[in-house]
C-alpha positions as CSV (number, residue, x, y, z in Angstrom):
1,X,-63.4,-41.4,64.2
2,X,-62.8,-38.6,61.4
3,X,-60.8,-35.4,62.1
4,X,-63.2,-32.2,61.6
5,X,-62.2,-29.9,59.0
6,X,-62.0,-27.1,61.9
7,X,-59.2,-29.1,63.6
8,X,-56.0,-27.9,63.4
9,X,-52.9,-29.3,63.6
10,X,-49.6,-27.0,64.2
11,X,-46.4,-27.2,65.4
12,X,-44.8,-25.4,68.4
13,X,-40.9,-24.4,69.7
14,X,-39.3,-21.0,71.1
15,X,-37.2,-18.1,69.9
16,X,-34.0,-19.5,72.4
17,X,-34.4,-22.9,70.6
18,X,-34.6,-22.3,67.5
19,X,-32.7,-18.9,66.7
20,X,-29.2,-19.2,67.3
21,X,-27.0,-16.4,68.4
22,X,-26.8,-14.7,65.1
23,X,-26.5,-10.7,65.3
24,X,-27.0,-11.2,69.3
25,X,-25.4,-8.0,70.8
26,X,-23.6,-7.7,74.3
27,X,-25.6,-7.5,76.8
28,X,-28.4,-9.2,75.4
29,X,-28.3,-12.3,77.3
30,X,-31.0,-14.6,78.2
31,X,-31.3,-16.4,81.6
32,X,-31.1,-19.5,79.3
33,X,-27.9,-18.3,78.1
34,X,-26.4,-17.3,81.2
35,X,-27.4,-20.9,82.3
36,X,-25.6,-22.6,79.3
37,X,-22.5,-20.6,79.7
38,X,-22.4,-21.1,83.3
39,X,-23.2,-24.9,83.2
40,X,-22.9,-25.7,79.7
41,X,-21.8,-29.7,81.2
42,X,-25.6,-30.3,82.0
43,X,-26.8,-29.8,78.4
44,X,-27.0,-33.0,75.8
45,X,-23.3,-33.4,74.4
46,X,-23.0,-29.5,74.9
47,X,-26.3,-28.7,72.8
48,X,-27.7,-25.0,73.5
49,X,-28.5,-21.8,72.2
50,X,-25.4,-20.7,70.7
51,X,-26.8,-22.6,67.3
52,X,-29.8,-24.1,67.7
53,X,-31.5,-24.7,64.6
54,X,-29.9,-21.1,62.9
55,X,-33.9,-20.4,62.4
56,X,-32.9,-16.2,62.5
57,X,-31.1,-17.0,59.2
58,X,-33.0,-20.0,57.9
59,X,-36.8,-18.9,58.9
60,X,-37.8,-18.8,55.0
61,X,-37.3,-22.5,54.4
62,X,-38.5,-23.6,57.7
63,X,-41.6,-22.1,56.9
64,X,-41.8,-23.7,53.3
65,X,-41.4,-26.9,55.3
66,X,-43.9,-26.2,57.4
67,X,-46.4,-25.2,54.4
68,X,-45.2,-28.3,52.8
69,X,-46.2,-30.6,55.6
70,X,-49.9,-29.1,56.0
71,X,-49.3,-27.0,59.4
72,X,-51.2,-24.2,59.8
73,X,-50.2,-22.7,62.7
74,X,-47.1,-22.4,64.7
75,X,-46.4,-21.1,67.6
76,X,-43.1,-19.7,69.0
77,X,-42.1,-17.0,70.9
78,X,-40.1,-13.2,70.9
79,X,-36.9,-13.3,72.8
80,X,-37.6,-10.7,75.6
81,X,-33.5,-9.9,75.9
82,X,-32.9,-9.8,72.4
83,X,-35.9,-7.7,71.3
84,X,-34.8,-4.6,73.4
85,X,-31.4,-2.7,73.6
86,X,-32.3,-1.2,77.1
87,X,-34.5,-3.0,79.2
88,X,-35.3,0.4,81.3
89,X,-36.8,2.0,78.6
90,X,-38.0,-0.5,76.4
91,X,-35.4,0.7,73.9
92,X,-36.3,-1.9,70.6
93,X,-33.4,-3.7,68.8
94,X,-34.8,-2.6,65.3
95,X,-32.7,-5.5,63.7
96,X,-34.0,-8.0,65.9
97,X,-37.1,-6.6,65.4
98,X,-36.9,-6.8,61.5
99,X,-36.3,-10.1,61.7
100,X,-40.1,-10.6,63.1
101,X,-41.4,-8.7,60.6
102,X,-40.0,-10.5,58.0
103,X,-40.9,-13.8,59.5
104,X,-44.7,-12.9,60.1
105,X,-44.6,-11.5,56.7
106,X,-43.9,-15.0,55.4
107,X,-45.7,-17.0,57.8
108,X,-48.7,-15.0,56.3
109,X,-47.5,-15.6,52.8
110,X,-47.0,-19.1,53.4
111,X,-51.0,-19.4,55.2
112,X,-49.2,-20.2,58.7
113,X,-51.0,-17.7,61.4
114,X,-48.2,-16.8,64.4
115,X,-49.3,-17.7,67.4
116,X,-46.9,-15.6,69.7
117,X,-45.2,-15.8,73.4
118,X,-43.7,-13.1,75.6
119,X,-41.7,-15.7,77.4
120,X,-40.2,-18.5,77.0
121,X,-37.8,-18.6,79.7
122,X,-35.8,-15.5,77.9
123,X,-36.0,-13.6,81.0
124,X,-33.1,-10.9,80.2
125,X,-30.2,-12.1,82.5
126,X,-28.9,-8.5,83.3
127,X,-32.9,-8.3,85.4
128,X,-32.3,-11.7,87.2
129,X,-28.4,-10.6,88.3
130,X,-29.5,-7.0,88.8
131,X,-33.4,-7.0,90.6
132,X,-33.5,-11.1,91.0
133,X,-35.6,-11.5,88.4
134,X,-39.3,-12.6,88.6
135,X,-38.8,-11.8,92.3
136,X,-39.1,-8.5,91.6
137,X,-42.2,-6.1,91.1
138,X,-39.9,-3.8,89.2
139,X,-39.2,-6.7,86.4
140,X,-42.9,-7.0,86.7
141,X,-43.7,-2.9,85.1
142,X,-40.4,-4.0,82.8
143,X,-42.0,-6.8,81.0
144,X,-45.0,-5.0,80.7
145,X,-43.3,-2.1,78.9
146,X,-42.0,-4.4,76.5
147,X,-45.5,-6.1,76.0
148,X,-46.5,-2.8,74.9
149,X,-43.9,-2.4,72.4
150,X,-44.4,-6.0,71.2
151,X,-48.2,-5.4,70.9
152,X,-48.3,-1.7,69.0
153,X,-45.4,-3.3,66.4
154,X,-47.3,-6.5,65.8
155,X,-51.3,-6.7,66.4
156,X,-51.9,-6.1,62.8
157,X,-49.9,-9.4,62.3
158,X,-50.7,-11.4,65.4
159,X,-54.0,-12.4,66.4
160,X,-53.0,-14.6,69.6
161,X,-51.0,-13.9,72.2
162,X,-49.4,-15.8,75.2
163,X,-47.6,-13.7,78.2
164,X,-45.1,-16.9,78.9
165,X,-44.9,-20.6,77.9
166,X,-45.1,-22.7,81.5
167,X,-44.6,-20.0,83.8
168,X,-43.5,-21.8,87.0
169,X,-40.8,-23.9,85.2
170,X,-37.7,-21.7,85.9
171,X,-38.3,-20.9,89.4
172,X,-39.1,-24.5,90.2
173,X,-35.7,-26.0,88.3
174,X,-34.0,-23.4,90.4
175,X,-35.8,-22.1,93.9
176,X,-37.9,-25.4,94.5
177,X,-35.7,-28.3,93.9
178,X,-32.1,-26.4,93.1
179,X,-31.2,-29.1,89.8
180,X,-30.6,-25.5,87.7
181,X,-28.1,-22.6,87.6
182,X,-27.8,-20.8,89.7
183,X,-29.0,-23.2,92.0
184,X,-30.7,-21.9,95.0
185,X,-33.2,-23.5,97.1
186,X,-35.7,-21.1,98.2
187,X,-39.1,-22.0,98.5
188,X,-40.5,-18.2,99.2
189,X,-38.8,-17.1,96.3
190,X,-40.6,-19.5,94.2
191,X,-43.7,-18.8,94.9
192,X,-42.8,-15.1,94.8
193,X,-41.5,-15.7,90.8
194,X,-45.0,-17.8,90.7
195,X,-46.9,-14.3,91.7
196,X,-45.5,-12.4,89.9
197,X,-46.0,-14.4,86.8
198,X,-49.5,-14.1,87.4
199,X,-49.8,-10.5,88.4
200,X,-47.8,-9.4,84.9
201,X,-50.4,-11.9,82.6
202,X,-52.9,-9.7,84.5
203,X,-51.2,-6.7,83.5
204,X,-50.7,-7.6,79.8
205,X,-54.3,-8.9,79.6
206,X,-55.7,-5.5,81.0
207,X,-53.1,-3.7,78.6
208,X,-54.4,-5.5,75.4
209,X,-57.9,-4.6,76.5
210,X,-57.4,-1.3,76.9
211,X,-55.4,-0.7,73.7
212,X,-58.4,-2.4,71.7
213,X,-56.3,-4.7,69.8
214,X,-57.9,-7.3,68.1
215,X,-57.2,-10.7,69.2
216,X,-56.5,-12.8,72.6
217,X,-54.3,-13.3,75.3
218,X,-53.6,-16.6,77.1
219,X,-51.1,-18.5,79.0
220,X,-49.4,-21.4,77.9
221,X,-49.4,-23.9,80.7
222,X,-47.7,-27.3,82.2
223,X,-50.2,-28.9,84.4
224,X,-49.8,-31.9,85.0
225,X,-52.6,-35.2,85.2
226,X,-51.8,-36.5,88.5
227,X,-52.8,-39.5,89.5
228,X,-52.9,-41.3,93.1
229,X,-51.2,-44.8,93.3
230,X,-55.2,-45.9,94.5
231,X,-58.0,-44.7,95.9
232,X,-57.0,-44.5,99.4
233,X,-57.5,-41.9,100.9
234,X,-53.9,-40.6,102.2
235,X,-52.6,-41.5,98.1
236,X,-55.7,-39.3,97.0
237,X,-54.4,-36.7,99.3
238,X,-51.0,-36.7,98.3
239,X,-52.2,-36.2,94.7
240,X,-54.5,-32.9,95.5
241,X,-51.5,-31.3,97.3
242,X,-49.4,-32.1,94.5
243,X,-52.0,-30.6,92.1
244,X,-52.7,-27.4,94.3
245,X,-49.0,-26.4,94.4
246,X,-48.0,-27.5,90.7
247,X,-51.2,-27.4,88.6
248,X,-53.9,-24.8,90.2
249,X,-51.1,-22.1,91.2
250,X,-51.5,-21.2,87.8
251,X,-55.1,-22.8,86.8
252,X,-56.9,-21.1,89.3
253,X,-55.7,-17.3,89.2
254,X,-55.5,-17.2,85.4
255,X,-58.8,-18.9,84.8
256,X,-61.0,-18.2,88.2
257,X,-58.9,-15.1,89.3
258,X,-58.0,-16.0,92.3
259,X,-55.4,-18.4,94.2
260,X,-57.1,-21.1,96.0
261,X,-57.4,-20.6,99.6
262,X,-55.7,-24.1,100.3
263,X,-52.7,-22.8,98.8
264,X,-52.8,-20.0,101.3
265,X,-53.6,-21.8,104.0
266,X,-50.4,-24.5,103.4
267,X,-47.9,-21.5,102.6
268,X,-48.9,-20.0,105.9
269,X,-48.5,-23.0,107.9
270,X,-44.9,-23.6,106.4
271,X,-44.0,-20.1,107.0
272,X,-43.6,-19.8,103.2
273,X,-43.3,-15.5,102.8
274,X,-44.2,-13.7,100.1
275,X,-45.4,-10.6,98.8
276,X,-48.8,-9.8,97.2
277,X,-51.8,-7.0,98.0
278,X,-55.0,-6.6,98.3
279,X,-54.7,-4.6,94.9
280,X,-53.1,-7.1,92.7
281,X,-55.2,-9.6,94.0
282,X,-58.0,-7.8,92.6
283,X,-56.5,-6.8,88.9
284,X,-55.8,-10.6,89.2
285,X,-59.4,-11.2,89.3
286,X,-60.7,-8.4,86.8
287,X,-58.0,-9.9,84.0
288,X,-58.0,-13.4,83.9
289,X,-56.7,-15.0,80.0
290,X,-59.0,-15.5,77.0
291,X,-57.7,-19.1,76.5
292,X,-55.0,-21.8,77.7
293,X,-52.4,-23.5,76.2
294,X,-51.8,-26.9,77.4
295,X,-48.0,-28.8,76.9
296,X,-49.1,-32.6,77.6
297,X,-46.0,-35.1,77.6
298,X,-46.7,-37.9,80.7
299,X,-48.8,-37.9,83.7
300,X,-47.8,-37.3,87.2
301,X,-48.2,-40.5,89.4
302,X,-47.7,-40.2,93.6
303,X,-48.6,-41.2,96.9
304,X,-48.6,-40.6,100.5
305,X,-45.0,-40.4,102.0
306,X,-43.1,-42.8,103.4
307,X,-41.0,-41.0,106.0
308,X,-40.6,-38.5,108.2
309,X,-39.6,-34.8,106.9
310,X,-36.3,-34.0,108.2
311,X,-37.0,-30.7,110.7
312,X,-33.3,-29.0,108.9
313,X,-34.9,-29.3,105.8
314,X,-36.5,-26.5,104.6
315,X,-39.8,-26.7,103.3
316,X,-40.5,-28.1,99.7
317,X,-44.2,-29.4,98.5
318,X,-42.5,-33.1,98.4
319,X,-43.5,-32.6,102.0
320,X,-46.7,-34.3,101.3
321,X,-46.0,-36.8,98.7
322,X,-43.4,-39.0,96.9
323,X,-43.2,-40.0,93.3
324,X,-44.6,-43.1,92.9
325,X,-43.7,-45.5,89.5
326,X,-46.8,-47.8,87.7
327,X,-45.4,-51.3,87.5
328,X,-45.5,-52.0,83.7
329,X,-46.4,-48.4,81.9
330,X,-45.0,-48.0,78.4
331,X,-42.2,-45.8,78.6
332,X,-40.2,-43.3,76.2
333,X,-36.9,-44.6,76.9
334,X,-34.8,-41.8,75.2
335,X,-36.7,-39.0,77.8
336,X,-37.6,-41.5,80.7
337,X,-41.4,-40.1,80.4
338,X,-44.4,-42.8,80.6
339,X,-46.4,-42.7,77.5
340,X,-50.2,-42.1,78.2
341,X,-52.1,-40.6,76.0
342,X,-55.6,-40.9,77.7
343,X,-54.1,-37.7,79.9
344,X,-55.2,-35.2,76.9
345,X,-58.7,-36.9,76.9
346,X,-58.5,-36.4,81.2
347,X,-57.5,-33.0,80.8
348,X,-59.7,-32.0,78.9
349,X,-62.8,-33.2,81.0
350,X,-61.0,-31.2,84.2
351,X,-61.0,-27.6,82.0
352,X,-65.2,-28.5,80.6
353,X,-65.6,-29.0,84.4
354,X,-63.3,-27.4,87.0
355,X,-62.1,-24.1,84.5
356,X,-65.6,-23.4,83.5
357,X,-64.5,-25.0,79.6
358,X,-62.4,-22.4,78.6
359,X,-60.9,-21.9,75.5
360,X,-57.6,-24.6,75.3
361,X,-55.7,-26.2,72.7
362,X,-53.0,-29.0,73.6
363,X,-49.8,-26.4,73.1
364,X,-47.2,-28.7,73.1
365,X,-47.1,-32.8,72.6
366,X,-44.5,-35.1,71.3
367,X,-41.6,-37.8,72.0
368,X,-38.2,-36.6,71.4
369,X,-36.4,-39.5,70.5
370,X,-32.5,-39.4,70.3
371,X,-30.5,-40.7,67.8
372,X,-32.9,-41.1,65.2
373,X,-30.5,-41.7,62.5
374,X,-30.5,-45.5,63.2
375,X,-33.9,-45.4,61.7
376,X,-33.0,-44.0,58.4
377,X,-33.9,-46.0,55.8
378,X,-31.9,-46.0,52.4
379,X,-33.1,-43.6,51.0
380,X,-32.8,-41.2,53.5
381,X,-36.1,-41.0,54.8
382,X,-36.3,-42.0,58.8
383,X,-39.0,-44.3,59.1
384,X,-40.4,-42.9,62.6
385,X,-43.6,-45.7,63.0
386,X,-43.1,-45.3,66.4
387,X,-43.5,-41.0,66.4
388,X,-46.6,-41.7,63.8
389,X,-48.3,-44.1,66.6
390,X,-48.0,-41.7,69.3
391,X,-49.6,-39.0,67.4
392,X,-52.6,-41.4,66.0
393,X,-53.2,-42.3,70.0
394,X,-53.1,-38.7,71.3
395,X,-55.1,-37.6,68.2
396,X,-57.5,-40.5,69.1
397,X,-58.3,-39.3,73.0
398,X,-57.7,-35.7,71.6
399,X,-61.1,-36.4,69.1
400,X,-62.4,-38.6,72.5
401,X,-62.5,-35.4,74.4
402,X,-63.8,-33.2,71.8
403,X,-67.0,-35.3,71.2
404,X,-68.2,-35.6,74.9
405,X,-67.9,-31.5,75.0
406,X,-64.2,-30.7,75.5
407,X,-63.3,-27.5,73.7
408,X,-60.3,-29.1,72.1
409,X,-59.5,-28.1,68.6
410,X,-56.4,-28.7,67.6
411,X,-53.2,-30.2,68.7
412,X,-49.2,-28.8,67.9
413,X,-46.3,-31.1,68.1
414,X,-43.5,-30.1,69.4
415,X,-40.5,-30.0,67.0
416,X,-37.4,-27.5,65.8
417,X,-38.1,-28.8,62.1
418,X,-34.6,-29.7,61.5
């Protein structure tokens, strides 16, 4: 098996990873950096945002590096909170915004095309303490706004477009199972924050159209392969449940343009409120994305529950299944994640036939292995055999896919280059 000359292999982080606080003003937090100065005991030996990778001051030899390595294409994203001084009125940070101009100017220079994100978790903190954030149709018209601004300063430079990179992670870290700042378990407001997600890629799509722009906008998704523990049927049912609220939320409105009526029907029977009209259900189905982006790391393995849901509890998906853990799978020890790459290859057969074979690329794929220093050889290369195997096996189902009629191609790693 031979990669194709058309597939293309890039690399992918975000703004908040990468960037570093560098020339942040006040009042220009993240929700990300709210989180890390509210809980900064939960990140890896104190890691974060302050720093990162300084790529705001170091972009020009990051780029080199990734010229010198073959990439293409890489894909990150515009801090939302840093790119505007007043969120109201879409007021640009002209410094911050020099700094993307200079970036895509080099990216060009150096034959690496931007592929570009409105979101990557950099919800503007003042919007979630001020409106609740996603919760909010108000944040919804903000982050449009800014889309605009985004789009009319960069379209001659970027060609792709994402509205957010894995839209229902925040709300579920925080409203679904409560592990994240600030910690609230509320099951209505997740699936509001999931709405609205999808109503404002609606909004941005129809917004591009409109405009003319050349180019394409997608969404950058999560799902997860899920697997039952057999073929029985109350573990196969467990594993659609888990699917429709995880996977399909997102899959179906973005690609069909509508929510599946499973999902209504549960919501309803768990007295799950939220908001939504006949109206944005239809600019939902008129503006669906041009492609997908797909972050692959491990599959999702579950079956029927075990026990009885306690009636104080209030009501969480895990209602109709529990995590279930494949006696002997290869494992990533420094991330706890099971290592299957045939999940790319079974993704890709459910978008040729459940999403009508859109457009998709795999967004995001990769190990991240701690402490890799102990692999450094003497003369200071770090002999990663183990990273260069996982990559050959992805890029193996990733070709597997592509042949029987998956629209698959290319793959980005996910690294901060550093």
């Amino acid at each position: 098996m031979t990669i194709p000359e058309d597939f293309i292999l890039g690399a992918a982080a975000s703004a908040w990873q990468t960037e570093g606080w560098s020339g942040k003003k006040a009042g220009q937090d993240s929700w990300i950096d709210l989180w890390y100065k509210n809980d900064r005991q939960v990140w890896h030996n104190g890691y974060g945002p302050a720093v990162a990778t300084d790529f705001i001051n170091r972009f020009r030899e990051d780029v080199a590096l990734m010229k010198q390595a073959g990439l293409t294409h890489y894909r990150t994203s515009i801090n939302w909170s840093r790119f505007l001084t007043d969120y109201e009125n879409a007021t640009v940070d002209e410094e911050y915004a020099a700094y993307y101009d200079a970036l895509f100017a080099e990216m060009h220079r150096q034959g690496i095309e931007p592929m570009i994100c409105l979101e990557h978790y950099e919800l503007p903190g003042v919007l979630l303490e001020t409106y609740g954030g996603w919760a909010s149709k108000h944040v919804v018209e903000l982050f449009v706004r800014y889309a605009e601004k985004v789009f009319a300063r960069y379209h001659h430079q970027v060609k792709r477009w994402f509205s957010f990179n894995e839209p229902i992670v925040v709300q579920t870290r925080v409203y679904l199972d409560a592990l994240r700042w600030p910690y609230e378990q509320n099951t209505s407001t997740w699936m509001q924050w999931n709405h609205h997600k999808v109503l404002a890629t609606a909004k941005v799509v129809k917004l591009f159209r409109e405009k003319g722009y050349r180019g394409s906008v997608g969404c950058i998704l999560n799902p997860e392969v899920t697997y039952p523990r057999s073929r029985a049927a109350h573990d196969v049912k467990a594993a659609e449940i888990y699917d429709l609220f995880y996977n399909r939320v997102f899959l179906d409105p973005l690609v069909h343009g509508h929510y599946p009526q499973e999902l209504f029907t549960l919501l309803e029977k768990h007295q799950v409120q939220w908001d939504y009209s006949a109206e944005e259900l239809a600019l939902i189905a008129d503006n669906t994305v041009d492609e997908l982006g797909i972050n692959l790391y491990y599959p999702h393995r579950v079956k029927a529950p075990s026990r009885a849901w306690h009636p104080d509890t209030p009501f969480h998906p895990a209602w109709y299944y529990e995590p279930f853990e494949l006696p002997g799978r290869r494992m990533n020890p420094s991330r706890g994640w099971e290592i299957a790459p045939r999940i790319i290859y079974d993704m890709a057969m459910r978008i040729k036939n459940d999403y009508r074979n859109i457009d998709w690329f795999v967004a995001e794929s990769g190990m991240g292995v701690e402490n890799e220093g102990q692999y450094r050889n003497r003369d200071g290369i770090i002999e990663d055999s183990y990273r260069i195997n996982f990559i050959s096996e992805h890029l193996y189902y990733t070709l597997l896919a592509r042949e029987e009629g998956g629209k698959l191609p290319r793959l980005h790693a996910v690294g901060l280059h550093r």
